[in-house]
Phi, psi and omega in degrees: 000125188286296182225082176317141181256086199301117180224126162299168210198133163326295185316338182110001197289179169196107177269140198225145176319326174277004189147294237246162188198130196251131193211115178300102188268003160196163203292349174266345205229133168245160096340131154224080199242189215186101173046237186294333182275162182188159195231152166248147158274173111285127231220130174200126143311160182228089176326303210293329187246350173069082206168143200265047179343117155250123183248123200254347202263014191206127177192154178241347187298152178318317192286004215287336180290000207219301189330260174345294201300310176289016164262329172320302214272330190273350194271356167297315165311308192285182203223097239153174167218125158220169188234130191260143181243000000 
């Protein structure tokens, strides 16, 4: 797909034309999953700068090469302020 379409979801959820879909399952913890597959993130507030860390950067998941850059795109969606580290 030449130019993938991004969509917030009622649910809070940000879905993309190519598959994958990032979804919060507790206020700490995110979902990333790609068809059959899935991942968990880890998601910490930052008082001191007031921004939502999604840390992104350490994974054994399969998805771990595409995961960071759709979390980049996606984090535009959500609702919030966040930062992928």
């Amino acid at each position: 797909m030449i130019n993938p379409q991004l969509q917030a979801r009622a649910d809070g959820a940000v879905s993309c034309s190519d598959g994958w879909v990032v979804r919060f399952i507790a206020p700490d913890l995110l979902e990333y999953s790609q068809g059959q597959a899935a991942c968990l993130v880890n998601v910490r507030y930052e008082a001191s700068v007031r921004e939502q860390r999604i840390y992104a950067s350490e994974s054994s998941s399969e998805l771990f090469p595409q995961l960071r850059e759709h979390l980049q795109t996606a984090v535009r969606h959500l609702k919030g302020h966040y930062v992928v580290v």
